[in-house]
C-alpha positions as CSV (number, residue, x, y, z in Angstrom):
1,X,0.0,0.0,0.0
2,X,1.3,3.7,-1.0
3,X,2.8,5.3,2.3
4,X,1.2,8.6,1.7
5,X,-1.8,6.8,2.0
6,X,-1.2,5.2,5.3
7,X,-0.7,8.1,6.7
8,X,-3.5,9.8,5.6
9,X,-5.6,6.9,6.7
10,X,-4.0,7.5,10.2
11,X,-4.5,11.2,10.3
12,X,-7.8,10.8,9.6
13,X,-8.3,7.8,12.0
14,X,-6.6,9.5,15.1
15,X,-8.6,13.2,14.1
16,X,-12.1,11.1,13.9
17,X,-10.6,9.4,17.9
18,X,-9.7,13.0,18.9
19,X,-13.2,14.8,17.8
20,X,-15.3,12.1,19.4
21,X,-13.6,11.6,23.0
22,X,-13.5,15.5,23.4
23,X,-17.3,15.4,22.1
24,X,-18.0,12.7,24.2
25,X,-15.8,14.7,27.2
26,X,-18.3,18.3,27.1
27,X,-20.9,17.7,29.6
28,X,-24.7,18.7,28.2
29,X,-23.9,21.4,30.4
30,X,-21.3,23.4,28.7
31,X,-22.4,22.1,25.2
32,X,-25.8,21.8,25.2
33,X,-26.5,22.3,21.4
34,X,-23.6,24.2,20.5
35,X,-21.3,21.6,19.0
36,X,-22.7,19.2,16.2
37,X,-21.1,16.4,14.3
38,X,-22.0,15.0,11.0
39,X,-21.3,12.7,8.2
40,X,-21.9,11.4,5.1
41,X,-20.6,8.3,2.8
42,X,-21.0,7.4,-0.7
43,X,-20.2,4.8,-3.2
44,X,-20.5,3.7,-6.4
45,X,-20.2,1.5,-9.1
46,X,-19.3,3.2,-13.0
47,X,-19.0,2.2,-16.7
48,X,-17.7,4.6,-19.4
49,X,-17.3,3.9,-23.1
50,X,-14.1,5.9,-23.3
51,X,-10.9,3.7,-22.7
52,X,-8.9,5.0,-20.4
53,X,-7.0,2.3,-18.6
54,X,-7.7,0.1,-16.0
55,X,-7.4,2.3,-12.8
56,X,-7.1,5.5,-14.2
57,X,-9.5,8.3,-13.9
58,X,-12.0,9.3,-16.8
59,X,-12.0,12.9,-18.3
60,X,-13.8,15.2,-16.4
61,X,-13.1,13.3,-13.2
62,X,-15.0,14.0,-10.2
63,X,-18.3,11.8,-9.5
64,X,-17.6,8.0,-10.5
65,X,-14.5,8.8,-11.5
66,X,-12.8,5.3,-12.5
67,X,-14.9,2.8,-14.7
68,X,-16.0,-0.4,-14.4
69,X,-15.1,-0.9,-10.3
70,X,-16.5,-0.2,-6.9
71,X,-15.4,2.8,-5.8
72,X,-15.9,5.2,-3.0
73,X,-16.8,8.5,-4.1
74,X,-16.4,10.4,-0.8
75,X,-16.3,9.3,3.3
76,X,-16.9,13.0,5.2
77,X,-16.6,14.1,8.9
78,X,-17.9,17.5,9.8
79,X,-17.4,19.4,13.2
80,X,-20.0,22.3,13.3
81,X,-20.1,24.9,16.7
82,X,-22.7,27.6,16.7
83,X,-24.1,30.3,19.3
84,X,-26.0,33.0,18.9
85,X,-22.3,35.0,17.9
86,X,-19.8,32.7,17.1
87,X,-19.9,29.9,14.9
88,X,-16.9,27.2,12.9
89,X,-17.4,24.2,10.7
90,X,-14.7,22.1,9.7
91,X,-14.9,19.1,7.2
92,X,-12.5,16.8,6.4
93,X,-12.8,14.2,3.3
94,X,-11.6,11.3,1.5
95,X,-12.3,9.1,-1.4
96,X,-11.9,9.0,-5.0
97,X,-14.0,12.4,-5.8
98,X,-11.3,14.7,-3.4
99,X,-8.5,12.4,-4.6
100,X,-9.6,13.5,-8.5
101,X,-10.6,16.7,-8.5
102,X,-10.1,18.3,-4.9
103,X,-7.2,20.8,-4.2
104,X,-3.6,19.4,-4.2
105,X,-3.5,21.9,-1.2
106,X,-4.8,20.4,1.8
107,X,-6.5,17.6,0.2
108,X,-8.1,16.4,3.1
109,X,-10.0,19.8,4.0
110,X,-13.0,20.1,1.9
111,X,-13.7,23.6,4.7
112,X,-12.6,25.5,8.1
113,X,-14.1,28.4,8.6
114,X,-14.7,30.4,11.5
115,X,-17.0,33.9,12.1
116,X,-18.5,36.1,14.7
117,X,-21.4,38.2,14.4
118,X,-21.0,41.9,13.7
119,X,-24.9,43.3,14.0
120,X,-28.3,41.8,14.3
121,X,-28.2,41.0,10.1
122,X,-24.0,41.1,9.4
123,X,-21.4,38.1,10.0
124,X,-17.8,37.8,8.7
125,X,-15.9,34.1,8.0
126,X,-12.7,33.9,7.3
127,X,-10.9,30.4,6.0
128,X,-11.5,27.8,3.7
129,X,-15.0,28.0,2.1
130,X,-16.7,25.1,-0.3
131,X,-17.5,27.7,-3.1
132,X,-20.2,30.1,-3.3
133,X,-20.7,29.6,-7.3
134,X,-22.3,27.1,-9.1
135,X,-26.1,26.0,-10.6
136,X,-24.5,22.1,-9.3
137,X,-22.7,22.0,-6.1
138,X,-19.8,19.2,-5.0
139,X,-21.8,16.5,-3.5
140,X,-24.2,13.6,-5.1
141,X,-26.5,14.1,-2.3
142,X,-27.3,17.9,-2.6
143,X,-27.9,17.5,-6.1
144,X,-30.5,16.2,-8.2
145,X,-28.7,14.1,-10.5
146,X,-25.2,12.5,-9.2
147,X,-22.6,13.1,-12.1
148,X,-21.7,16.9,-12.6
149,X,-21.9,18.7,-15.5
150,X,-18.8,19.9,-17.6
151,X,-19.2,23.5,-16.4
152,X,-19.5,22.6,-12.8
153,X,-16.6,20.5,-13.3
154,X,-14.3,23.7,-14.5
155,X,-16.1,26.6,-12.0
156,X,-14.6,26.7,-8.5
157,X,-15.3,23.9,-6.5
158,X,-13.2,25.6,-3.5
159,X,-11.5,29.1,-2.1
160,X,-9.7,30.8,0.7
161,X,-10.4,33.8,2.0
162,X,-12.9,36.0,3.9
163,X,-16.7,35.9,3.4
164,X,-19.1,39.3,4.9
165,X,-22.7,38.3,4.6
166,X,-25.9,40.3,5.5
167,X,-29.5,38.7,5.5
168,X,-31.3,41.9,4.7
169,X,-34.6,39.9,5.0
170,X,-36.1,36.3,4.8
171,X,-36.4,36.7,1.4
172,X,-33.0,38.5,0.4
173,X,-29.5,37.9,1.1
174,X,-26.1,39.3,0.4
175,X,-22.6,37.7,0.8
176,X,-18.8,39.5,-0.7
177,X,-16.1,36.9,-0.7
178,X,-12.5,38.5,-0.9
179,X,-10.6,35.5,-2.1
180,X,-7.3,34.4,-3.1
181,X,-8.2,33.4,-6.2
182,X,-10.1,31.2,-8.6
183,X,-10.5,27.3,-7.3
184,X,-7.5,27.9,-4.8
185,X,-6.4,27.7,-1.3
186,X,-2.7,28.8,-2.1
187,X,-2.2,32.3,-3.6
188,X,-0.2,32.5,-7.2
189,X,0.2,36.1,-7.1
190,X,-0.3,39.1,-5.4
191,X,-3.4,40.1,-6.6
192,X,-7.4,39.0,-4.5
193,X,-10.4,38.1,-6.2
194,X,-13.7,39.5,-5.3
195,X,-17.0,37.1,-5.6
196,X,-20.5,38.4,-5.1
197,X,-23.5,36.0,-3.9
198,X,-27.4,37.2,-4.4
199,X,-30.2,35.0,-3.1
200,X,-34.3,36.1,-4.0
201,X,-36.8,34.0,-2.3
202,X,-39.6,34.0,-5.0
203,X,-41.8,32.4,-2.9
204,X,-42.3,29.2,-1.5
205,X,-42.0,27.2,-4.4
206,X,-38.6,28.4,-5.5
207,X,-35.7,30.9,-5.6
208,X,-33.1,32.7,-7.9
209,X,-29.2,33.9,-7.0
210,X,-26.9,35.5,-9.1
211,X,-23.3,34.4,-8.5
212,X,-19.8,36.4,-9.4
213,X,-16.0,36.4,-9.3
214,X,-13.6,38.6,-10.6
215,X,-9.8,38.3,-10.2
216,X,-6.8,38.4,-12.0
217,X,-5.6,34.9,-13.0
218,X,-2.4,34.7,-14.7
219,X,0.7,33.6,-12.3
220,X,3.3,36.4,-10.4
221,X,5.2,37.5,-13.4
222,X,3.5,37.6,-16.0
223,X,3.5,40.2,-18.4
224,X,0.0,39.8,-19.9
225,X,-3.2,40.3,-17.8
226,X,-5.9,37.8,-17.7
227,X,-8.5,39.3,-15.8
228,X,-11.7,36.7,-15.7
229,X,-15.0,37.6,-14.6
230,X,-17.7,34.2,-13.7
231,X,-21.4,35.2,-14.0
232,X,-23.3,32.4,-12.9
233,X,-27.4,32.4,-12.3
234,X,-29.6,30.0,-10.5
235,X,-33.5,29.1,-10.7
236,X,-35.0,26.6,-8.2
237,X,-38.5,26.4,-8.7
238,X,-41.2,24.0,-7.7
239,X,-43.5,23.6,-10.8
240,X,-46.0,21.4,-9.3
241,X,-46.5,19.4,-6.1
242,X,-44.4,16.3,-8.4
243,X,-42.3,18.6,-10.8
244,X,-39.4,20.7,-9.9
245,X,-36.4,22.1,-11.9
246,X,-33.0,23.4,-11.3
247,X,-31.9,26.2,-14.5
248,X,-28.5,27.4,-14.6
249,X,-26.4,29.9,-17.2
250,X,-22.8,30.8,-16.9
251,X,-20.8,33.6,-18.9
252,X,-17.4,34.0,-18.3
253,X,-15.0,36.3,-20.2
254,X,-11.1,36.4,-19.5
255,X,-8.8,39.2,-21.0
256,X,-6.4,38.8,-23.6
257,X,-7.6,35.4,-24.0
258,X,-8.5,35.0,-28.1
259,X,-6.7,32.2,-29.5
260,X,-6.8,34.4,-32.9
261,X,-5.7,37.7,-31.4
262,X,-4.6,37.6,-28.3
263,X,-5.3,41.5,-27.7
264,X,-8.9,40.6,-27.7
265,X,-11.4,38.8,-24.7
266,X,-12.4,35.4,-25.1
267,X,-15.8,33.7,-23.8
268,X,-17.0,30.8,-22.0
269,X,-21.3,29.7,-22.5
270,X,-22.7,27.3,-20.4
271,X,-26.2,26.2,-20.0
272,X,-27.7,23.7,-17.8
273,X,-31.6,22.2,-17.2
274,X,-32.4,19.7,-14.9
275,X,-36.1,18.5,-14.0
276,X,-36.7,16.1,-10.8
277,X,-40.2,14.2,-11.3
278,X,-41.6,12.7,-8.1
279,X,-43.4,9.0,-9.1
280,X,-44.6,8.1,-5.7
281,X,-43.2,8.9,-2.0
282,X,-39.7,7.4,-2.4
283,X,-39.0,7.0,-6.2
284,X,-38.1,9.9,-8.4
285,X,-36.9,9.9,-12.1
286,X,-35.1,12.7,-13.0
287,X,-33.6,14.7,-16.3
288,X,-30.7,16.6,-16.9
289,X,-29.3,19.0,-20.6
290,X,-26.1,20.7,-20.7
291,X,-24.5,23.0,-23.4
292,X,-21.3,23.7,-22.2
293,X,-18.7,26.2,-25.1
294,X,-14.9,27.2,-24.4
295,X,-14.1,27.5,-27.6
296,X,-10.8,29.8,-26.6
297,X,-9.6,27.0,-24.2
298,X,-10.1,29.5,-21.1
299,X,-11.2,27.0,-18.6
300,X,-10.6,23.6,-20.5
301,X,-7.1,24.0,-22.5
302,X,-6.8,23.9,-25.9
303,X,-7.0,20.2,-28.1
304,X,-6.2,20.0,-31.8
305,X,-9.4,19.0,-33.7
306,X,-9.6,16.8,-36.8
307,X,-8.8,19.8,-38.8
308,X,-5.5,20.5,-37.9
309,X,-7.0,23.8,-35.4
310,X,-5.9,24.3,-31.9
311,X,-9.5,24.8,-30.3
312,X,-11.3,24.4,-26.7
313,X,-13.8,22.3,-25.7
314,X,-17.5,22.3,-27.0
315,X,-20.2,19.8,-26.5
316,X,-23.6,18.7,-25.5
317,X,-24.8,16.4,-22.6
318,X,-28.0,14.4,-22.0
319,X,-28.5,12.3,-18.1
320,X,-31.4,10.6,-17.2
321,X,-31.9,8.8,-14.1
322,X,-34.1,7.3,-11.2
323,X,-33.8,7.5,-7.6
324,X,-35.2,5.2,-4.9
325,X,-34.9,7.1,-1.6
326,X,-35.9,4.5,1.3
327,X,-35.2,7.1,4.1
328,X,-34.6,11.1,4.6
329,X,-30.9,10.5,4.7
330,X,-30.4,7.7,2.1
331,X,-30.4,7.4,-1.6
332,X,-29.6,4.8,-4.3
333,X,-29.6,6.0,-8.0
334,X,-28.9,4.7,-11.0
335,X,-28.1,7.0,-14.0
336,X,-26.9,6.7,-17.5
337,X,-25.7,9.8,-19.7
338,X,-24.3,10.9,-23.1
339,X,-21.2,13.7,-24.1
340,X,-21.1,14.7,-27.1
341,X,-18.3,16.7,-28.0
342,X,-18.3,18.9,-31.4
343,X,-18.1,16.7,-34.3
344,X,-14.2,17.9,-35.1
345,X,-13.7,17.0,-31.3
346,X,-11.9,13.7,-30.9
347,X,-11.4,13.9,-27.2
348,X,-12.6,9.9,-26.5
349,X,-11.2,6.3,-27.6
350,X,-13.4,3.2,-27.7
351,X,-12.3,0.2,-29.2
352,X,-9.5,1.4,-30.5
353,X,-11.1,4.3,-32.3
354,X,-11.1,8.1,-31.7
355,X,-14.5,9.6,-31.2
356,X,-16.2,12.7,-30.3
357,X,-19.0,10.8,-28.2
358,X,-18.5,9.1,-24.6
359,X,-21.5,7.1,-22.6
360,X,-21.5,6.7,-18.8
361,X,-23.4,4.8,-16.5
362,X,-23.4,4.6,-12.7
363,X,-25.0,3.5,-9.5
364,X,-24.3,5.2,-6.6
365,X,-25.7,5.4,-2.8
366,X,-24.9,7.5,0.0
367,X,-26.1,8.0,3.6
368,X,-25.7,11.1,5.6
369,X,-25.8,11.0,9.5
């Protein structure tokens, strides 16, 4: 077995022995609801078209990301302490999803945060934050479908930094993140990012948030500035008592950025739709489209298509999917869905031959607790 893994597998064996004798050490008295512990665990079992090797991680890794094994997408601990002006949550995780696609940074840390109140409607974090962008967020179970789309795949999944938020009413909210920078813990240069988070309750059937980030990108050094700017919006809505859907579009622009004249901005379009149908009281069948167009290579890196042209990515997604949820805190689904890249795209090999297409399926369940 790899030593760096035994050691993590300590670490996180001795924190999990440390958190629960000094849990199990606060009388009710001093802790009486203050301090909270959580957890969740998922795993799965994936198949992908595109050959990859046995072992290795698919393209786009982050849910499932190995085919045809059992895998364990994520095991989570999360420490949570919270009075009327203090509060600090701490989470650490393992598992094929961090070990893909988390921060080479502090890999185990998925957050650790702590804030204090400053009026009756203001707080301020500082720390490490899950991001504050995104129509998808990290985790199978706070999702409707399991696998992530391609844009929530290149968005930030995490940040450092200071967070001021201010709950003007039930129904609107405000948040400023000053960060280090875009999907990082670890500075590259001396410039910060600023992020802006929105939230509109419609009503009781649904919501809409606009999300932002704005920073300069390119490393210490460099001569060239490549500031980027996310816009990201969010519609939850509950159609009917059965029918809900989750509507997301991203725009994101980054100077001096145009493979053809590099003087010039380039853009990134996403678009994602998901609808959730509920069939009876625990089985739910659910539908998710994606568009998803970087044709500059901003977020994605430039490929050479079949026409000899240095491009970025751009394709199309389809997922459908059922879920059978036995309990509040359990789910098993099963889930099949379909990339296809641009037709001049090769990005995928199945047997033996390049393609522009890739099919996935997956089962996964997790339990929180």
């Amino acid at each position: 077995m790899d030593l760096r893994l035994i050691k993590k597998i300590v670490f996180a064996s001795n924190l999990l022995g440390i958190l629960i004798s000094n849990y199990n050490g606060y009388s009710q008295e001093s802790t009486p609801n203050n301090l909270k512990f959580s957890g969740y665990v998922d795993a799965y079992y994936a198949a992908y078209s595109d050959s990859v090797g046995v072992n290795n991680f698919q393209k786009f890794p982050d849910v499932a990301p190995k085919s045809n094994q059992f895998g364990l997408n994520i095991f989570q601990i999360t420490a949570q302490y919270t009075t009327d002006n203090v509060r600090a949550v701490g989470t650490f995780h393992y598992g094929d999803l961090p070990t893909a696609a988390w921060s080479a940074d502090h890999n185990m840390i998925q957050e650790a945060n702590a804030g204090v109140r400053l009026g009756k409607k203001v707080w301020i974090d500082a720390g490490y934050f899950k991001t504050h962008i995104g129509t998808e967020v990290l985790l199978p179970k706070d999702n409707i479908a399991s696998s992530l789309s391609v844009i929530t795949f290149y968005e930030p999944w995490w940040q450092s930094g200071m967070k001021i938020s201010y709950n003007h009413s039930d129904k609107l909210s405000f948040a400023l993140h000053i960060l280090n920078g875009y999907n990082t813990y670890v500075e590259n240069n001396k410039h910060k990012s600023l992020g802006l988070a929105v939230s509109y309750l419609l009503s009781d059937k649904g919501s809409i948030s606009y999300y932002n980030l704005i920073g300069e990108e390119a490393p210490e050094g460099t001569a060239t500035k490549h500031v980027r700017f996310l816009n990201n919006v969010v519609l939850n809505y509950q159609l009917t008592s059965k029918l809900k859907t989750n509507i997301g579009f991203d725009y994101i622009s980054q100077q001096h950025s145009k493979l053809s004249d590099t003087t010039k901005t380039a853009s990134v379009f996403s678009t994602i739709v998901t609808f959730r149908y509920q069939l009876r009281p625990m089985y739910a069948v659910y539908a998710r489209g994606e568009m998803f167009s970087d044709k500059e290579g901003i977020l994605t890196g430039q490929m050479m298509n079949s026409k000899g042209e240095w491009t970025g990515y751009i394709l199309k997604g389809a997922t459908l999917g059922i879920e059978y949820k036995p309990a509040d805190n359990a789910f098993i689904r099963l889930e099949g869905r379909s990339i296809m890249m641009d037709a001049n795209q090769q990005l995928f090999r199945t047997n033996g031959s390049f393609t522009n297409g890739r099919l996935e399926a997956l089962i996964n369940m997790g339990v929180t607790f």
